[in-house]
One Martini backbone bead per residue (centre of mass of N, CA, C, O) as a GRO file, in nm:
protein
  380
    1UNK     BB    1   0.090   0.035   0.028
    2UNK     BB    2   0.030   0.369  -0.065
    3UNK     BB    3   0.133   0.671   0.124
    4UNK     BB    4  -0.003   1.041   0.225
    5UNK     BB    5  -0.017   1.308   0.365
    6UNK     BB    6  -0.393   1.415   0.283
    7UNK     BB    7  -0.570   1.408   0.574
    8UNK     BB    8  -0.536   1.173   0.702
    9UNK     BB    9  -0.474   0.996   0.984
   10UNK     BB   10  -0.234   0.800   1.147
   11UNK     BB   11  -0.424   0.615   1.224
   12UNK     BB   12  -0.559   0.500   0.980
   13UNK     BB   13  -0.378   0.443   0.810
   14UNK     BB   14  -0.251   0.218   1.010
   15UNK     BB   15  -0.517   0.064   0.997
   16UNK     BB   16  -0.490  -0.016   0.704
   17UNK     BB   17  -0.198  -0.127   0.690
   18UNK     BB   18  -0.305  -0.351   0.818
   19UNK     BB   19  -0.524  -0.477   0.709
   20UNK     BB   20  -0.440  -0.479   0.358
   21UNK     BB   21  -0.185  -0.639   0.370
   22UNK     BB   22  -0.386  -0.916   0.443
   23UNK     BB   23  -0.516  -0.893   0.131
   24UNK     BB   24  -0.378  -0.782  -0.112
   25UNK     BB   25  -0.607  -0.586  -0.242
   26UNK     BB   26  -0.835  -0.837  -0.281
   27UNK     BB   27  -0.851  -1.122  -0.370
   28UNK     BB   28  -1.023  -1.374  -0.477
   29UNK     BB   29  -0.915  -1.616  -0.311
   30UNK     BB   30  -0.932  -1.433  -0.036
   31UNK     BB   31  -1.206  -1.402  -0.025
   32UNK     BB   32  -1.319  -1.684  -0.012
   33UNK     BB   33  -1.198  -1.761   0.213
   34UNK     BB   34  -1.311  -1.527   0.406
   35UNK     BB   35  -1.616  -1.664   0.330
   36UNK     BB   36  -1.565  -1.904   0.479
   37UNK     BB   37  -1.489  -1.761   0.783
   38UNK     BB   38  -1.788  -1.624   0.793
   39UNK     BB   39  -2.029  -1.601   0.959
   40UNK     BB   40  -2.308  -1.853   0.941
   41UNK     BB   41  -2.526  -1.672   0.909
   42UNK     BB   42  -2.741  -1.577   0.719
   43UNK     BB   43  -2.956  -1.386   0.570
   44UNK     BB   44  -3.208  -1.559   0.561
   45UNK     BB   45  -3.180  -1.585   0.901
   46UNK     BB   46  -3.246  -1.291   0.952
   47UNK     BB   47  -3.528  -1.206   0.852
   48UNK     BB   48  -3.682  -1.272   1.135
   49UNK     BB   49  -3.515  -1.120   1.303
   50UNK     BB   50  -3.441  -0.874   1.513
   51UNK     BB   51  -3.308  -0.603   1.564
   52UNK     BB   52  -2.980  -0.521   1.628
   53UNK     BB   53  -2.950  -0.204   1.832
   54UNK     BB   54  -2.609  -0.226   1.867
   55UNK     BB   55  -2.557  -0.204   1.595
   56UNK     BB   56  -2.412  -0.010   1.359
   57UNK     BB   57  -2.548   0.237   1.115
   58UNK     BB   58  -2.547   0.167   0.782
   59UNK     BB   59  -2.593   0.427   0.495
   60UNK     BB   60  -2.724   0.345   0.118
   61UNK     BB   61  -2.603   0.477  -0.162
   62UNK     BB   62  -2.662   0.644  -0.480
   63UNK     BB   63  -2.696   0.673  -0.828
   64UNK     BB   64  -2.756   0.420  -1.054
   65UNK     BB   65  -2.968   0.323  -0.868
   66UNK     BB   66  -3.095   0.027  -0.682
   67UNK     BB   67  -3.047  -0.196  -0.896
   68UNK     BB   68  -2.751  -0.170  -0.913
   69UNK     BB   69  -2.509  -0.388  -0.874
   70UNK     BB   70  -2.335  -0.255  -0.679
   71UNK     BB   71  -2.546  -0.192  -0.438
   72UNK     BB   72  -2.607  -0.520  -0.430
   73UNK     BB   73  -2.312  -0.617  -0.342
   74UNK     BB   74  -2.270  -0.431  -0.105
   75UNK     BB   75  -2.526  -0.524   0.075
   76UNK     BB   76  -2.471  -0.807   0.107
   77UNK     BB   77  -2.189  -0.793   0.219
   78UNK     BB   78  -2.260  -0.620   0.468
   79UNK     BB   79  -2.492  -0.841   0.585
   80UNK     BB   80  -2.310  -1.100   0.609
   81UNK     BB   81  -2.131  -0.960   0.836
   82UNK     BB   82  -2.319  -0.901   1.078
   83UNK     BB   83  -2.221  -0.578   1.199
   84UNK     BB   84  -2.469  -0.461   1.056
   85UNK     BB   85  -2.753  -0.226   1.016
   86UNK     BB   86  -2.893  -0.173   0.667
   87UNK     BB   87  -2.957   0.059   0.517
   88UNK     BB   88  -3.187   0.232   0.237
   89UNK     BB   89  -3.127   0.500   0.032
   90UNK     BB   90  -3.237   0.517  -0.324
   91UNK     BB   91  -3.252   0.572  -0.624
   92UNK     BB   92  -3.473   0.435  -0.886
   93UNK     BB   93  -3.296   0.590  -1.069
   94UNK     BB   94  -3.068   0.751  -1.250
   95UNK     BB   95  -2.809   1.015  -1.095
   96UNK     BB   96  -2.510   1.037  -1.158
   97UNK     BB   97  -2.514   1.331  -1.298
   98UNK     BB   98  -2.671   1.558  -1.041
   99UNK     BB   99  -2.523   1.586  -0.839
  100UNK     BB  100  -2.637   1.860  -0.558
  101UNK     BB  101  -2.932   1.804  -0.595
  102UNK     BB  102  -3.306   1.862  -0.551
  103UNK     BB  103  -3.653   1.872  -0.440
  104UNK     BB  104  -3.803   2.132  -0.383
  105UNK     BB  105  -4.175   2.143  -0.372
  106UNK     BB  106  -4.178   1.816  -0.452
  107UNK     BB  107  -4.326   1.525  -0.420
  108UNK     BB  108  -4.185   1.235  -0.254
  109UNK     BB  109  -4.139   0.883  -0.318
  110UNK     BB  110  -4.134   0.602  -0.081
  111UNK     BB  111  -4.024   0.277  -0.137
  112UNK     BB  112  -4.012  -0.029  -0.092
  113UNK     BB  113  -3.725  -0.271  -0.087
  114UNK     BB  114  -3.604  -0.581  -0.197
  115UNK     BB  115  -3.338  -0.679   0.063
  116UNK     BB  116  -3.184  -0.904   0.206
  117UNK     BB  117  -3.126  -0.778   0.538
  118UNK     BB  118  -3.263  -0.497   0.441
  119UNK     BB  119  -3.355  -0.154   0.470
  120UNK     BB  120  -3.567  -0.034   0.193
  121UNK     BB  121  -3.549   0.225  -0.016
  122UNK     BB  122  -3.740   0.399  -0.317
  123UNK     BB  123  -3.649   0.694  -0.484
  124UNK     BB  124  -3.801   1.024  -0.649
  125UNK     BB  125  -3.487   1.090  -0.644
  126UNK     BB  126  -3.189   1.193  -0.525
  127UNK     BB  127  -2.957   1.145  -0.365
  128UNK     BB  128  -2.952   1.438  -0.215
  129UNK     BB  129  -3.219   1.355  -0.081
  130UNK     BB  130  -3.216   1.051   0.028
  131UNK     BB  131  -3.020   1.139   0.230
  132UNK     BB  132  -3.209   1.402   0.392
  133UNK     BB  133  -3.408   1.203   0.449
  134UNK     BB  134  -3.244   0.986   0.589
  135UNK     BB  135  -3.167   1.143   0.821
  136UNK     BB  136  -3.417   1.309   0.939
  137UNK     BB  137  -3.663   1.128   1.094
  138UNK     BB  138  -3.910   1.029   0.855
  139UNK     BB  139  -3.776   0.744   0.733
  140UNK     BB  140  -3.656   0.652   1.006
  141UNK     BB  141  -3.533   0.534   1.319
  142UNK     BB  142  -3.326   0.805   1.442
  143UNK     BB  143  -3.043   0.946   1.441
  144UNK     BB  144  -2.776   0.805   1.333
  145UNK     BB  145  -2.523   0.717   1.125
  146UNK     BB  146  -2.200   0.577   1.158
  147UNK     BB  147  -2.218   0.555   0.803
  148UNK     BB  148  -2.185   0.636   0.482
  149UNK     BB  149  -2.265   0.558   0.163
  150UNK     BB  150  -2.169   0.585  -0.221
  151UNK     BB  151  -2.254   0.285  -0.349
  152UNK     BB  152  -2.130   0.111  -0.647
  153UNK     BB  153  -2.038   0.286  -0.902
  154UNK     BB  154  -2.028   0.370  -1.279
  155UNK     BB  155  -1.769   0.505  -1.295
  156UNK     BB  156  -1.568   0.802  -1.294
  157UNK     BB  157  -1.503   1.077  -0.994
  158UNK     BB  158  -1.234   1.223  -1.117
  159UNK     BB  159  -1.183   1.543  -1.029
  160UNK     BB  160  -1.415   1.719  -1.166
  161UNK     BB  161  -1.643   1.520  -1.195
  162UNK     BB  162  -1.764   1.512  -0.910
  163UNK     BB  163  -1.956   1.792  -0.963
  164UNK     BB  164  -2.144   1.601  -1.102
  165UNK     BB  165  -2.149   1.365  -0.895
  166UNK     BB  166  -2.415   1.180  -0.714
  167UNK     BB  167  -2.238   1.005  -0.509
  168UNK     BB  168  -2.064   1.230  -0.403
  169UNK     BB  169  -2.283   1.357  -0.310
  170UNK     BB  170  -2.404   1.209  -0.095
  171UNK     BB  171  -2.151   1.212   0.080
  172UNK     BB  172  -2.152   1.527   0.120
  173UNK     BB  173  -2.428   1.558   0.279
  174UNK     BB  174  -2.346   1.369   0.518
  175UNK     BB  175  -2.130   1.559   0.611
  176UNK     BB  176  -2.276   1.806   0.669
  177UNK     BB  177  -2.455   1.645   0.875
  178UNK     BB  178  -2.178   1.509   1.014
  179UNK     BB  179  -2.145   1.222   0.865
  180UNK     BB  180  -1.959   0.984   0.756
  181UNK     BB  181  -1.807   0.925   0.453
  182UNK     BB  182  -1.841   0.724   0.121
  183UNK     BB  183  -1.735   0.675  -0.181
  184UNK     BB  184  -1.767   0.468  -0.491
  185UNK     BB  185  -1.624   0.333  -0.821
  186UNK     BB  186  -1.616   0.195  -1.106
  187UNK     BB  187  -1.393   0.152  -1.396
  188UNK     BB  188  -1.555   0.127  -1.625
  189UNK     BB  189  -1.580  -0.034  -1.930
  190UNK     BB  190  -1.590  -0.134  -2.270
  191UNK     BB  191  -1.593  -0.434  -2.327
  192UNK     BB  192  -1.429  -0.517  -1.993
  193UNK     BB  193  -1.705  -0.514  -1.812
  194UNK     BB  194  -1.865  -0.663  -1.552
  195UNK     BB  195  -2.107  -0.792  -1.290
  196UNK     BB  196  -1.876  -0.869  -1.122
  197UNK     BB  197  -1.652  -0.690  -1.073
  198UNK     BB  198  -1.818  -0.588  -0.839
  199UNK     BB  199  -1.788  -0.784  -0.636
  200UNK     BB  200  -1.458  -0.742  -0.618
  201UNK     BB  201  -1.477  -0.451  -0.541
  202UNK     BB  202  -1.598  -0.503  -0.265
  203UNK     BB  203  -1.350  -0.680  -0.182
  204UNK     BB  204  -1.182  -0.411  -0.171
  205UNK     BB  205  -1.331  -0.189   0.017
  206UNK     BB  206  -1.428  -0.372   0.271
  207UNK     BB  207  -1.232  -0.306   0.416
  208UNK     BB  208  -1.213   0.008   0.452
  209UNK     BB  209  -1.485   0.017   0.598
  210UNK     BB  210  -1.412  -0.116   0.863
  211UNK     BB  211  -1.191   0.063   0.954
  212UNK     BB  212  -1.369   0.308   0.956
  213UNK     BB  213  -1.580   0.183   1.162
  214UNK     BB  214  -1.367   0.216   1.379
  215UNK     BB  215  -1.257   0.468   1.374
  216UNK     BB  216  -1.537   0.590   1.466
  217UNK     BB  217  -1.529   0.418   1.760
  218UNK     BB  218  -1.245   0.572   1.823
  219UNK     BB  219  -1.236   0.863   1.734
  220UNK     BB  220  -1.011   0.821   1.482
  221UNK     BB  221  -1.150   1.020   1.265
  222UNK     BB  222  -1.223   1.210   1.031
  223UNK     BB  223  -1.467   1.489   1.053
  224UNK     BB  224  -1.372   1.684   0.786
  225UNK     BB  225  -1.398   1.430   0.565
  226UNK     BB  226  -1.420   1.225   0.300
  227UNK     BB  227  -1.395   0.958   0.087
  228UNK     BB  228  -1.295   0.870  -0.222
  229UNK     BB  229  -1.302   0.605  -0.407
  230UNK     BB  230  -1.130   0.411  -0.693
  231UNK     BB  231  -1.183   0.186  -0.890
  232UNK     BB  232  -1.045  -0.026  -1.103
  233UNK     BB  233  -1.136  -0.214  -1.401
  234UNK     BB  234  -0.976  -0.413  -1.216
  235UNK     BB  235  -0.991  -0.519  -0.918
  236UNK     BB  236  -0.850  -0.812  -0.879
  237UNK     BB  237  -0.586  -0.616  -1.025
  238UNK     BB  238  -0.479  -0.469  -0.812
  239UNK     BB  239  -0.192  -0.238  -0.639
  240UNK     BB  240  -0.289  -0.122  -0.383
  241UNK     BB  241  -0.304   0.182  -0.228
  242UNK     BB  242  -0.362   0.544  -0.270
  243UNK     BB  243  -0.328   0.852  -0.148
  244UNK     BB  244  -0.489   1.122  -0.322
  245UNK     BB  245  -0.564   1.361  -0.526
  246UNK     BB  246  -0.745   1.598  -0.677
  247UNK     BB  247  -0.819   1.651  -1.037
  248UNK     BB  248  -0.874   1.809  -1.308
  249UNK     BB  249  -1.023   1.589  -1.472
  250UNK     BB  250  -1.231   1.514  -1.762
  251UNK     BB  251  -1.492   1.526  -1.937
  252UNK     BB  252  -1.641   1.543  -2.244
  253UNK     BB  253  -1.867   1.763  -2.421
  254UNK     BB  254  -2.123   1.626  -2.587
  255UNK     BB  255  -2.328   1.807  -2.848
  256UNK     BB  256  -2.661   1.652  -3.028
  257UNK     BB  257  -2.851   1.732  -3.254
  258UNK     BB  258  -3.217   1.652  -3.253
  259UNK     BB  259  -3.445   1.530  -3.448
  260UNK     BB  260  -3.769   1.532  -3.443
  261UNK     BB  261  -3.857   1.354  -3.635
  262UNK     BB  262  -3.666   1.096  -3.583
  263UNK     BB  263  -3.809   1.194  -3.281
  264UNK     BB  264  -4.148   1.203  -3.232
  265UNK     BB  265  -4.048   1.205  -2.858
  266UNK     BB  266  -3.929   1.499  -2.878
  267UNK     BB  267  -4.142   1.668  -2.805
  268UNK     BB  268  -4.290   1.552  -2.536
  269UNK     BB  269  -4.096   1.509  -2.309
  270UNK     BB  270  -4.121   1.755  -2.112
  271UNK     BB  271  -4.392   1.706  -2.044
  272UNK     BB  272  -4.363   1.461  -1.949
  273UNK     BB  273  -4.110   1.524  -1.711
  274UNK     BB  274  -4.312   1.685  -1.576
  275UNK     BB  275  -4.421   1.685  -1.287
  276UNK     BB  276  -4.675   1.745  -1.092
  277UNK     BB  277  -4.575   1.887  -0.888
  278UNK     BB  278  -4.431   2.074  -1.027
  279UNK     BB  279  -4.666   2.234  -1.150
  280UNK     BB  280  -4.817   2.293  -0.919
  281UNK     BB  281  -4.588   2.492  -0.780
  282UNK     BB  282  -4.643   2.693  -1.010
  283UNK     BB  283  -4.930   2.748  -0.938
  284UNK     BB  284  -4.910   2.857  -0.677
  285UNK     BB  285  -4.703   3.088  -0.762
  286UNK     BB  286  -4.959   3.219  -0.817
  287UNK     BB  287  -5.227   3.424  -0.802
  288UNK     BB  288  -5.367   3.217  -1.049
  289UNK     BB  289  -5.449   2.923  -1.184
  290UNK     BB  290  -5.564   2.992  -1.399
  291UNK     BB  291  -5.426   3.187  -1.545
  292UNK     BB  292  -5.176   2.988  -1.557
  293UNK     BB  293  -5.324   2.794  -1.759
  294UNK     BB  294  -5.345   2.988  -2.009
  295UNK     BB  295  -5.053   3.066  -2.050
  296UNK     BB  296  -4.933   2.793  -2.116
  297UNK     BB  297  -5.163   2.730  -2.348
  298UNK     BB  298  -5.026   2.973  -2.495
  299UNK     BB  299  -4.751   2.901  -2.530
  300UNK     BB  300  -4.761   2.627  -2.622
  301UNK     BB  301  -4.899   2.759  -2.905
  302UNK     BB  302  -4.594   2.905  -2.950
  303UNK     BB  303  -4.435   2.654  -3.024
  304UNK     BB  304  -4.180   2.596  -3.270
  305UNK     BB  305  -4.087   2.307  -3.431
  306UNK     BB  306  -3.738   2.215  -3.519
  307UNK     BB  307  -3.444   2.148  -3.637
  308UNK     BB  308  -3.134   2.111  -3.522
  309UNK     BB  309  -3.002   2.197  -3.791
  310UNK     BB  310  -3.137   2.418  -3.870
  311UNK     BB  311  -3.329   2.712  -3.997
  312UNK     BB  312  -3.505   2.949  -3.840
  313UNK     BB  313  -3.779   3.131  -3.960
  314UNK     BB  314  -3.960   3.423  -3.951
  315UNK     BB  315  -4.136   3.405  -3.628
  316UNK     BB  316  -4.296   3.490  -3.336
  317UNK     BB  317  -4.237   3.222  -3.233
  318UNK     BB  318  -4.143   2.976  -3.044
  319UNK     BB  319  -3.819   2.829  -3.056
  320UNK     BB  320  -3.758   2.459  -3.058
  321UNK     BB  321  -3.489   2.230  -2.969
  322UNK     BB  322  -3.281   1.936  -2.964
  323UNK     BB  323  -3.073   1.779  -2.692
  324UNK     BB  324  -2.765   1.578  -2.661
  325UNK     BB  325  -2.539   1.487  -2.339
  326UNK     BB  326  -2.197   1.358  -2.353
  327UNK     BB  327  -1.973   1.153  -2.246
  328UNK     BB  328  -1.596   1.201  -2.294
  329UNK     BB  329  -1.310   1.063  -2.336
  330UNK     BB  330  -1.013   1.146  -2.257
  331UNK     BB  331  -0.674   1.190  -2.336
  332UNK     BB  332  -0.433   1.225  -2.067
  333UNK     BB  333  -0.085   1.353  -1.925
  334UNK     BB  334  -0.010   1.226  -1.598
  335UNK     BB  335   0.268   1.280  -1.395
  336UNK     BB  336   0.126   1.288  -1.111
  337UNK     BB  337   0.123   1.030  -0.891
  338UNK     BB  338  -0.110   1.173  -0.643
  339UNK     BB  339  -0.322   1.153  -0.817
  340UNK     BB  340  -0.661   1.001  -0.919
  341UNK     BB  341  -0.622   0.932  -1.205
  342UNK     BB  342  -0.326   0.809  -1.220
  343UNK     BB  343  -0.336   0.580  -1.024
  344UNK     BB  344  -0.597   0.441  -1.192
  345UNK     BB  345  -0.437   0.412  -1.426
  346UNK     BB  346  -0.212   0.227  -1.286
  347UNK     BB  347  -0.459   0.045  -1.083
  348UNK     BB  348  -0.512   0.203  -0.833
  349UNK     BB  349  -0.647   0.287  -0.549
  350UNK     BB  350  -0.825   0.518  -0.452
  351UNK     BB  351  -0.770   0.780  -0.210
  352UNK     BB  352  -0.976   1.099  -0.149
  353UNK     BB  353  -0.960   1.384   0.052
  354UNK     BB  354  -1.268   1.528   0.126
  355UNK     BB  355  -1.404   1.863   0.199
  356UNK     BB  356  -1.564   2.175   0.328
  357UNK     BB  357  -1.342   2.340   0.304
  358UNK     BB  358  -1.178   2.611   0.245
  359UNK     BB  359  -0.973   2.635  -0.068
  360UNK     BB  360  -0.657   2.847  -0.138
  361UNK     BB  361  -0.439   2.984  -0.293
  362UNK     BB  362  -0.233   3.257  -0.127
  363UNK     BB  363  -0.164   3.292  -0.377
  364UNK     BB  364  -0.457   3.425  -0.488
  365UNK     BB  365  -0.557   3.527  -0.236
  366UNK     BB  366  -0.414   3.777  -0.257
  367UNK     BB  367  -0.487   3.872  -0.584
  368UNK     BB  368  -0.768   3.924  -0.528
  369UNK     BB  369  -0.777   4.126  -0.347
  370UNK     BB  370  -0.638   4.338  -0.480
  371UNK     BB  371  -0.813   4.365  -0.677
  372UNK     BB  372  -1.061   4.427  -0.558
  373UNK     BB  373  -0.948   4.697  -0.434
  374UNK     BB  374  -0.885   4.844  -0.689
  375UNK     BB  375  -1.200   4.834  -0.813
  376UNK     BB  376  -1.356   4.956  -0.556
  377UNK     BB  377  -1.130   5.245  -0.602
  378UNK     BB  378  -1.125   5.334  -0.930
  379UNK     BB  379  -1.370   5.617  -0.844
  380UNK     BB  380  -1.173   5.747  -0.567
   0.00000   0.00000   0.00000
């Protein structure tokens, strides 16, 4: 295991050194092992028990969806090891890319989902939803978990990508509550990932979990930054922990304009996806329901849609065009050892401790003070 002092404590390094270096990485056959060696007692035998609630409370979400191969490998995981008692609070569709939005204003409805040996709701918000709701003790009876999980999604959150992170957003509204937490990602690729992949992945990360929820039942976990994982692309043949910083790194946005006639269900897609709580809301925030309701109908009768390609004619109309938007994977050449995205790309699992603290170079915020008094003394 590679590390480097990078907000991380001390006891923790030290306790993952001990840990990670009996399992080198997690692979498959130490796995199995592993396996044979857990608590007898079955999933299936908890169905009926009683919750043990001397058991530390373990809260997870992700991005892509409740029924997402990562979050249900992850969960089982968790549950087999009987140390935790195990909450699920995560959206129903894909959020993957939602950041740290939220949706007040709008009724979310949450609803059981069948997960064995675990509490489970599937929500119809975003991960910061999720989080928000299962923290706020609204749909849960508890006081606070001992630690929020995010993950274990579908692609890389290193860099500037954690911005749009739905995953990232999740662990990140967790600390914001107070509440320790973890992102976890896995580098899947098109053409070499497949659904077992998650499984090892959960097998390298699982000790981490572990040391996690101990350092912070000793007291000796950082209370101010969340740790984001990124797992190599083959979990089971990665090269071990490392501690790494957020790097520059982004995907490509590619823009890619699609035309109303190809696709005869983009003309109402809008009107589809707008949610009726969505309408509601807007009626609401009117002086008059009807009033409103008309203008709506007036609008919508003067917006004339046209090819995203062409050119539009001279008129009076609101002109509607349509447009999808993909990310594209870019090559760049990382030098720095101990970004997240150069870690990941030569194998290893990234370990990247985030803040809530504001960060700034030193001579940045010099410069911009400068300025600032500068500009407002301009016209003095």
């Amino acid at each position: 295991m590679t590390s480097k002092n990078n907000g991380l404590s001390a006891a923790l390094v030290s306790n993952l050194q001990d840990v990670l270096s009996k399992r080198k990485g997690g692979s498959v056959a130490e796995k199995e092992e592993e396996e044979e060696e857990a608590p007898s007692t079955s999933i299936a035998a908890k169905k009926d028990e009683e919750i043990d609630d001397s058991r530390p409370i373990v809260l997870v979400t992700n991005g892509n969806g409740i029924e997402s191969p990562g979050l249900v490998s992850l969960v089982e995981a968790l549950v087999g090891q009987g140390l935790y008692n195990v909450h699920v609070c995560a959206p129903q569709t894909d959020k993957s890319v939602s950041s740290h939005s939220m949706t007040p204003g709008e009724t979310i409805a949450a609803s059981s989902f069948d997960i064995k040996g675990a509490t489970a709701f599937e929500v119809s918000g975003t991960p910061v939803d999720c989080i928000s709701l299962g923290l706020s003790g609204a749909l849960f009876a508890w006081s606070k978990p001992i630690l929020v999980i995010s993950g274990i999604n579908q692609g890389s959150s290193c860099g500037h990508q954690m911005f749009y992170s739905g995953v990232v957003a999740g662990a990140r509204e967790a600390l914001i509550s107070g509440v320790p937490s973890l992102s976890i990602t896995l580098n899947c690729k098109n053409g070499e990932s497949k659904e077992s992949d998650f499984k090892d992945a959960v097998g390298v990360c699982l000790p981490l979990i572990n040391a996690t929820i101990k350092d912070i039942e000793k007291g000796v976990f950082p209370k101010d930054c969340s740790l984001n994982i990124e797992i190599p692309t083959s979990p089971s043949s990665n090269k071990g922990f490392k501690v790494t910083k957020q790097s520059v790194w982004r995907q490509s946005h590619s823009w890619q304009a699609v035309s109303a006639n190809r696709h005869p269900g983009a003309g109402n897609f809008m009107s589809n996806q707008q949610s009726l709580g969505a309408q509601l809301a807007q009626l609401g925030r009117d002086a008059s329901a009807a009033g409103a309701a008309r203008r709506f109908t007036t609008q919508k009768k003067s917006i004339v849609e046209i090819e995203s390609v062409g050119v539009a004619a001279k008129t009076e109309s609101r002109i509607k065009k349509y447009f999808r938007l993909e990310f594209v994977a870019k090559e760049q050449e990382h030098t720095d050892e101990d970004l997240d995205i150069k870690a990941l790309e030569d194998g290893f699992v990234s370990v990247t401790p985030l803040s809530l603290l504001p960060k700034m170079n030193p001579e940045t915020q010099a410069a911009v003070s400068e300025w600032i008094f500068k500009a407002i003394n301009a016209d003095q």
